[in-house]
Structure formats: structure tokens, C-alpha cells
C-alpha positions as CSV (number, residue, x, y, z in Angstrom):
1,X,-46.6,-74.5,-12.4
2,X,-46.3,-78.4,-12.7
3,X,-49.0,-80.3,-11.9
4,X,-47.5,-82.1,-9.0
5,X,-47.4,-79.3,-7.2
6,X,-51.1,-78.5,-7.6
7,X,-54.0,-80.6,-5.1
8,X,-56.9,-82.0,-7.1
9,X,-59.0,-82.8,-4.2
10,X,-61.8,-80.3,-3.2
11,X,-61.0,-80.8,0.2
12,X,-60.4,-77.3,1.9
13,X,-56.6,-76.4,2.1
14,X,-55.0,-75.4,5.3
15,X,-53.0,-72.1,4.8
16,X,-51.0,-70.9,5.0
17,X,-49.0,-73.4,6.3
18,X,-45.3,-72.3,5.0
19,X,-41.8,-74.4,6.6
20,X,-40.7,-70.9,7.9
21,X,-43.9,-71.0,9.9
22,X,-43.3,-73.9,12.1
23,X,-39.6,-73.5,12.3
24,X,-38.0,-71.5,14.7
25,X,-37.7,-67.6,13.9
26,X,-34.5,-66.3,12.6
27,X,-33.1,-63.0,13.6
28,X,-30.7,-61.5,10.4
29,X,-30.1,-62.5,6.7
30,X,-27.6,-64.6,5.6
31,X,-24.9,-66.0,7.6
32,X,-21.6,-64.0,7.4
33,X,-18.0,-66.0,8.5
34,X,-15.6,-64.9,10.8
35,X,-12.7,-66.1,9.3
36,X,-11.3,-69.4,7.2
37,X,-13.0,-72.3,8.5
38,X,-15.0,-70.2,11.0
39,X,-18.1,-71.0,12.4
40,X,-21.1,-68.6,10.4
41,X,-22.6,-65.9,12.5
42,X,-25.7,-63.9,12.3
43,X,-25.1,-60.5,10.8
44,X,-26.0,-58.5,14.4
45,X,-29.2,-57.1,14.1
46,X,-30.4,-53.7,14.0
47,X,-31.8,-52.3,17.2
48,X,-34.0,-49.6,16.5
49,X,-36.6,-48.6,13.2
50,X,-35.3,-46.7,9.9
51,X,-35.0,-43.5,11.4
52,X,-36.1,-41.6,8.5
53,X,-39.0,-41.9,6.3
54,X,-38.6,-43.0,2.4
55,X,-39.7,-44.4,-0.5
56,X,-39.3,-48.4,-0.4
57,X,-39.5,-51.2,-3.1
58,X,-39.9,-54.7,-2.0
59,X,-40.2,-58.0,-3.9
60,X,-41.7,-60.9,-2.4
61,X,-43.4,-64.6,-3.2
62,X,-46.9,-64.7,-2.7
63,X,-49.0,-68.3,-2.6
64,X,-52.9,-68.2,-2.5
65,X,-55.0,-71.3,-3.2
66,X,-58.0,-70.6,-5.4
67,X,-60.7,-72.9,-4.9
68,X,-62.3,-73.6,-8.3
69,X,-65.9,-73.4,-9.1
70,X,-66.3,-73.1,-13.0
71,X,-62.4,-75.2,-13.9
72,X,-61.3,-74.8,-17.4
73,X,-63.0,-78.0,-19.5
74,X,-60.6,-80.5,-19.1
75,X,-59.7,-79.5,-15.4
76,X,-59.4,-82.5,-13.1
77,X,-58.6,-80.4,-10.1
78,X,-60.8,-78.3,-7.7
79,X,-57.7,-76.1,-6.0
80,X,-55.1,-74.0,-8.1
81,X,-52.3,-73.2,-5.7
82,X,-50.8,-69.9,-7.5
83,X,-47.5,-69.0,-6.9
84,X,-47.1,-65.1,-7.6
85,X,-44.2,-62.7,-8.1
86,X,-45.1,-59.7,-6.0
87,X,-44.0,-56.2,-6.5
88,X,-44.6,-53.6,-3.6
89,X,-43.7,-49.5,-3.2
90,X,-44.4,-48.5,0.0
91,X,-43.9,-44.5,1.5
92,X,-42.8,-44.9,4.7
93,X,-42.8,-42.7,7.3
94,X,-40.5,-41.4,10.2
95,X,-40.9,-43.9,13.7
96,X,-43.1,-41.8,16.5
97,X,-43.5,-42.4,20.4
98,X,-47.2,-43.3,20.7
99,X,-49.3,-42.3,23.3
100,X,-49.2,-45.6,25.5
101,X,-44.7,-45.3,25.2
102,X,-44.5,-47.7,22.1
103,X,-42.2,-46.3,18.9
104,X,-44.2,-47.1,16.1
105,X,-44.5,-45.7,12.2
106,X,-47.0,-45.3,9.6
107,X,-46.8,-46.4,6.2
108,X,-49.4,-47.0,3.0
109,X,-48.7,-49.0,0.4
110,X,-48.7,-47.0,-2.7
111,X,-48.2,-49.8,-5.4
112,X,-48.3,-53.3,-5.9
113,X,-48.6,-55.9,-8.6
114,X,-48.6,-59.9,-8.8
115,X,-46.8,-61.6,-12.0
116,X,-46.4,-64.9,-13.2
117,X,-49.8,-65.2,-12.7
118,X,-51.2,-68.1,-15.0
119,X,-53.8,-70.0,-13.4
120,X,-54.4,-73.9,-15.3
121,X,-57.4,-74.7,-13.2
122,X,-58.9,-71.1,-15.1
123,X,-57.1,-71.3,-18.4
124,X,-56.4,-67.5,-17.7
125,X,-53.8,-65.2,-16.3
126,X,-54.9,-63.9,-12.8
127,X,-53.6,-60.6,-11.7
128,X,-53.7,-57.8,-8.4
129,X,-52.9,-54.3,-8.5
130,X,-53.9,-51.5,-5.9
131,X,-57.5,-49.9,-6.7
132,X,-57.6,-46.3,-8.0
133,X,-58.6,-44.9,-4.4
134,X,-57.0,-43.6,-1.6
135,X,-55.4,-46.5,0.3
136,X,-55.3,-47.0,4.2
137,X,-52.4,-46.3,6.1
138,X,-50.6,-49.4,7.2
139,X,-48.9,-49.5,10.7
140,X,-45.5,-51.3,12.6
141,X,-45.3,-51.2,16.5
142,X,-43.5,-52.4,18.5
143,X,-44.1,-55.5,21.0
144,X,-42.1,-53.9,24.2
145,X,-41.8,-49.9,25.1
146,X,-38.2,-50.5,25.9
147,X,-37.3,-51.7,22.5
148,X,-38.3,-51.3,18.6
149,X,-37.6,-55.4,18.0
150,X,-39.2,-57.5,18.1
151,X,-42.6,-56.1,16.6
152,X,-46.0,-56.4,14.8
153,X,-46.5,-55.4,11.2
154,X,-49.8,-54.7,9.9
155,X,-50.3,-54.4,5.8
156,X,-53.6,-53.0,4.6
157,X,-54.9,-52.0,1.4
158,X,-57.8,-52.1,-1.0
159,X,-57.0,-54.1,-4.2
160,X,-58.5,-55.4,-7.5
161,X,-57.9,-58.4,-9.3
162,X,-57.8,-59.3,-13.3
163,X,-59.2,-62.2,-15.0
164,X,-57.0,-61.8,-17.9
165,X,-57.9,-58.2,-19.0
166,X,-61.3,-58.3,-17.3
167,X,-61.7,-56.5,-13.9
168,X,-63.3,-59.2,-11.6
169,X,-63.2,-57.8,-8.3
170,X,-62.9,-53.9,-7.6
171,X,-62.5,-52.2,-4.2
172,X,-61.8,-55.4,-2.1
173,X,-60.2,-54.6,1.2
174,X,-57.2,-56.9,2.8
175,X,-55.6,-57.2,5.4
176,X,-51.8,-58.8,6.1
177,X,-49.4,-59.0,8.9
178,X,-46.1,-61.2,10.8
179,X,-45.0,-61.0,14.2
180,X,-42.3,-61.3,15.2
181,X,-40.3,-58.5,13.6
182,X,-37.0,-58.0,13.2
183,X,-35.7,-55.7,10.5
184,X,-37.2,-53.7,7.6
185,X,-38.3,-55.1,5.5
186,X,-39.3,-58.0,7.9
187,X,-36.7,-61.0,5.9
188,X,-37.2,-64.5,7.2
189,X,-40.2,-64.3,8.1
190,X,-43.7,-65.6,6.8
191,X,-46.2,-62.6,6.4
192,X,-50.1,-64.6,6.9
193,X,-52.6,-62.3,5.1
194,X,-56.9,-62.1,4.6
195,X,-57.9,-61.1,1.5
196,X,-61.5,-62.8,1.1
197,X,-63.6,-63.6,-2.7
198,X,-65.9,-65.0,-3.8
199,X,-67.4,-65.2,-7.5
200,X,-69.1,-67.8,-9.4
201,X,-65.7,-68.8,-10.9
202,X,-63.6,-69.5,-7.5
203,X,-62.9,-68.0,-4.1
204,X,-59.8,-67.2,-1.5
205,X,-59.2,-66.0,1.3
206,X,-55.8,-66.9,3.7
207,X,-52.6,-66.6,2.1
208,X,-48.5,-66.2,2.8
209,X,-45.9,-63.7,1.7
210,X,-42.4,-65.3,2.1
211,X,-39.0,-63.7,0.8
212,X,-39.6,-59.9,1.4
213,X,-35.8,-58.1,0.1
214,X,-35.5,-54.8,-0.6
215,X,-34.9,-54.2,-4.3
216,X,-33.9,-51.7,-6.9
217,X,-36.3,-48.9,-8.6
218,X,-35.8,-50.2,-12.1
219,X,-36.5,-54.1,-11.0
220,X,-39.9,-52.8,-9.4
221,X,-40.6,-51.0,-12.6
222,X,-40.0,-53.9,-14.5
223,X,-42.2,-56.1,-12.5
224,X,-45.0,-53.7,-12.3
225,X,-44.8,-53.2,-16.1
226,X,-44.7,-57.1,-17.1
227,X,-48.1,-57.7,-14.3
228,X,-49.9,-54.3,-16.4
229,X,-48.8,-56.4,-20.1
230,X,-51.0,-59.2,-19.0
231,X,-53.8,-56.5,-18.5
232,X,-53.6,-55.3,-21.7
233,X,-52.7,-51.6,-20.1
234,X,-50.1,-49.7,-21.2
């Protein structure tokens, strides 16, 4: 990442703190035309959850700050902002009526890994993957009982993280979620998560997921394969 677009002050960093968050919420993708010259219009949005349960793979940007402790020698900087490739399979399952009348479903995330994961401040690639445990369900609801949109998603799992091809931090629970909802995958919107560290080295807590899309088996595949490289695991 260039170095202008890393703080060196060790003042504490507001986050997340992403342009989508301040901005006012979209509702669709991209714009689609009507015709030549046309003004664009939202694509309409859907009105109701998958209605089937399934296998999904996601791709997303991730940005945490790392507040530095032990920099690299040579490090003028006490914050590394990283700026991760995220790879996500999720099992979804069918949408339910709960029992207060909201439609809701279940889902646990069943794989994910960061990439592009070099970390300047540590002289070191930084990775996450999911622990080898069985992982909480995750849940989306929705805000109204007369509706499925808009709605809260909630994103939990239990995750370690890689100092290059040492295991630094095993078992750690997080926690992640956006309101409001309006599709799934949730697009446009900025997903605020808690996933709290500390070691000797550096510490994080708050970060964003931006740019959630829906993407192919073979480019999660390829993702997940290039984030275990860096690990040294086959």
C-alpha cells in the first residue's frame, strides 16, 4: 500500500468511518437505462429473502487499522491501515416466520480468508482464516413483520490470524453486521464489524467490509488458495 495512504500518528483512528457510511443508503446495484439518452434507473429491488437455502461465495474489501506496538526497525509510523481481499462461503439457509411474526434465516459462515495482506508497519504478511471449530450460526431479520426489506444482518464467527506462517491469535470470536438491508448479499452497503486483539506486537478492534458481490466457485477457490500460500499450507 503507498505510504500516503497509511497515518503515522499514534493518535487513535476513528473507524470505521467509510464515504458509503455518511452518504445516503442506496437501494439496487448499478444503474440500468431506459432507453437512448434516458435518465438511469435503479434496477427494482427484490421484495422478499432467497427463498431457498444454498451454498454462497462472496468477495469483499476489508479495512482494519492495526495499531503498532513493536514496528518493523525503520518504521516511522504507529498505525498500518490494511487493506484486505476477503473471500467468504457461507451455507445459507431457507427464510422462517419467527415467533414474534418477523421472516428471518439462519446462516454460518463456513470459510473465509483475507489476501493481499502485507503489513509495512510489521515487515510481515498478515492473514485470517476461520478456526478449526464449529462456528456459530449467523442470523438476518428483518426490521418490519410486514416486509423482508429493509433488514439487520448479523455475521459471527470465531477466527485466527497469521503472522506470516506463525499462528498468533487462535479461537478469537467476532462479531459483524449492516442495517439497513436490501438484497443478498447486502451490496452498497458498509458492513461495521468487532473483532478485538491485542498482543505485544499490535492490536484492533473496529473495522468495515465494503463491496460484498456474489462471485464464482473457482474465484473463491483461487482466493482462498493464494491467502493459505502465504501460510505456507498446502
Amino acid at each position: 500500500m503507498p505510504d500516503e495512504n497509511l497515518p503515522d500518528s499514534p493518535e487513535p483512528v476513528a473507524w470505521p468511518n467509510p464515504s458509503s457510511a455518511a452518504g445516503p443508503q442506496h437501494r439496487g446495484g448499478t444503474p440500468e437505462r431506459t432507453g437512448a439518452g434516458g435518465p438511469p434507473q435503479a434496477p427494482q429491488r427484490p421484495e422478499r429473502f432467497p427463498p431457498d437455502g444454498e451454498i454462497e461465495y462472496e468477495r469483499s474489501v476489508i479495512r482494519i487499522p492495526f495499531h503498532l506496538k513493536d514496528a518493523a526497525p525503520g518504521a516511522n509510523r504507529k498505525v498500518d491501515v490494511m487493506v484486505f481481499d476477503a473471500y467468504m462461503r457461507l451455507i445459507r439457509l431457507p427464510p422462517v416466520t419467527n415467533g414474534l411474526g418477523f421472516r428471518q434465516f439462519e446462516f454460518t459462515i463456513d470459510a473465509w480468508e483475507l489476501t493481499n495482506t502485507f503489513s509495512q508497519g510489521l515487515n510481515a504478511n498478515v492473514t485470517f482464516t476461520l478456526s478449526d471449530t464449529v462456528q456459530p450460526r449467523s442470523i438476518c431479520i428483518a426490521s418490519q413483520r410486514e416486509r423482508d426489506y429493509p433488514a439487520l444482518i448479523v455475521y459471527s464467527a470465531i477466527y485466527d490470524v497469521y503472522l506470516g506462517t506463525t499462528r498468533i491469535v487462535e479461537n478469537q470470536p467476532g462479531v459483524a453486521y449492516a442495517s439497513p438491508v436490501w438484497e443478498i448479499p447486502p451490496r452498497n452497503v458498509t458492513v461495521a464489524f468487532e473483532k478485538p486483539f491485542e498482543s505485544d506486537q499490535f492490536s484492533f478492534s473496529a473495522g468495515c467490509c465494503e463491496g460484498m458481490r456474489t462471485i464464482p466457485r473457482e474465484e473463491f477457490e483461487a482466493g482462498a488458495a493464494a491467502a493459505r500460500a502465504l501460510r505456507g499450507q498446502a
